[in-house]
N, C-alpha and C positions, 0 to 999 in steps of 0.2 A: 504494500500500500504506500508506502514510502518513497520506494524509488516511483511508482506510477505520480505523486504527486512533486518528484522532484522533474517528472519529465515534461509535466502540462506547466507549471513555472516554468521552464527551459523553454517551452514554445511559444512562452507570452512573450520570453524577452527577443525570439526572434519576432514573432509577430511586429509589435512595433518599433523593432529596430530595423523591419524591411524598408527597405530602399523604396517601393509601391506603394507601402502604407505612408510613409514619412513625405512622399513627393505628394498624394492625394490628399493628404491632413492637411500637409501645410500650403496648397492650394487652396484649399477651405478655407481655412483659417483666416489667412491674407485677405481674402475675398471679404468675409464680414469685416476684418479690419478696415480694409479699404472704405468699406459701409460707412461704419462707426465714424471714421476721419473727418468721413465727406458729410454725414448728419453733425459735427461740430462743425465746420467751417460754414455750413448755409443757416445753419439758426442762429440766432439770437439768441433765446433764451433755451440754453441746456438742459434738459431734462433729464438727469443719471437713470433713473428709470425705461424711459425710453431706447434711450444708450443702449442700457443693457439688454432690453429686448431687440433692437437692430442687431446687435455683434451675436445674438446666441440663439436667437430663435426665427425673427422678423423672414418674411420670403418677399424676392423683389428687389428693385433697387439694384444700383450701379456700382462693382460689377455681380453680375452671376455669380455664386456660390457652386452650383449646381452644376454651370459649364464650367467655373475652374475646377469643380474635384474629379467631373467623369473624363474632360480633355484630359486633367494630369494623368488618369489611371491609364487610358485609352494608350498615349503617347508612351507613359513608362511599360507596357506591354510590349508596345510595338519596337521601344527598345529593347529590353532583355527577352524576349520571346522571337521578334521576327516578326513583319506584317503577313507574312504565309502562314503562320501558328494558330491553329483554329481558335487559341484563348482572346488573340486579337481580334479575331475575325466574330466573336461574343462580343466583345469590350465595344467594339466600333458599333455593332447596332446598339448596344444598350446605350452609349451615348447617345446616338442620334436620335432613339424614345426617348431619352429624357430633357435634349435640346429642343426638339420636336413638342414636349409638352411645357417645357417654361414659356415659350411663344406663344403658344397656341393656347391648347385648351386650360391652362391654369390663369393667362394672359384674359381670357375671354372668361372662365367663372367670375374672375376679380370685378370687371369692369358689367359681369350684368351684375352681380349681386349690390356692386357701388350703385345703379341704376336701380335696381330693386329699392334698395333703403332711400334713395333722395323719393322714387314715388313713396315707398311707404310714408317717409315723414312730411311729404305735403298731405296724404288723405290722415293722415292722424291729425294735423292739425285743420282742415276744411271739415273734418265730418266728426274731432272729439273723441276720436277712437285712442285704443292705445296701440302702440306697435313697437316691436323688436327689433332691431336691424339683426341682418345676417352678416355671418363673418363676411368679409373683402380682403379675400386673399389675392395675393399681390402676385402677377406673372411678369414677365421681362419682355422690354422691347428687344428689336433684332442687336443693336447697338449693346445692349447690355449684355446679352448672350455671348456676343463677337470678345469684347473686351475680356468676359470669364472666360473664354475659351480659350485665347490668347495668354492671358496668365496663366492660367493652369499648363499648357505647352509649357510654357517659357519657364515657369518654374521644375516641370518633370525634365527638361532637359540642362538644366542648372544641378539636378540632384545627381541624374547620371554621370557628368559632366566633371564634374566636381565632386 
């Protein structure tokens, strides 16, 4: 029992000491930073709360989180596997479903639901009623996707690299 539990520790530390995890994390990572930066330099009035829901949770907003962590992963496959490597050749569509859906369909829930709540809140207030808004989750324009996607490259081949 012992050695099995000195093996699954042994595997955590390759885990995220992989070259693949560390280039996609800190793709990630960078991306909500980049968030976080740019929500201080356009407000005025700082909101740490806010803050910290941008950098840790928030979806949306410039750049992609989502095109920097599957570009990184996609890209560091394609280096240490090979673009013939059928794991790439995974990697590459599951990107393009998930670049495919920050655009698109998480892009379009956002903006009917923001349209759902502005009608809700004028009949709540013309007719007295109460009403809820629904969440407005936030999708990415093409610009935003480009930019995450371009980081996360530029940082998986910085990790290789380097």
């Amino acid at each position: 029992m012992l050695q099995e539990s000195y093996n699954n520790s042994f595997s955590l530390i390759y885990f995220f000491g992989n070259t693949l995890f560390l280039a996609s994390f800190t793709s990630l990572f960078l991306a909500q930073a980049i968030k976080g930066t740019l929500y201080l330099i356009r407000r005025k009035r700082k909101n740490p709360k806010e803050l910290l829901d941008i950098v840790t949770w928030r979806t949306g907003g410039m750049p992609s989180s989502h095109a920097a962590a599957v570009c990184s992963l996609c890209t560091s496959i394609a280096i240490s596997e090979g673009i013939a490597s059928n794991l790439f050749i995974v990697a590459f569509w599951f990107s393009l479903v998930v670049l495919r859906d920050a655009i698109g369909v998480r892009r379009s829930a956002g903006l009917t639901a923001k349209a759902l709540n502005n009608l809700g809140k004028q009949a709540a207030e013309k007719l007295g009623i109460d009403f809820s808004p629904v969440k407005e989750i936030q999708g990415h324009t093409l610009l935003e996707v480009i930019i995450g996607g371009l980081l996360g490259i530029a940082i998986s081949i910085a990790f290789w690299l380097f």
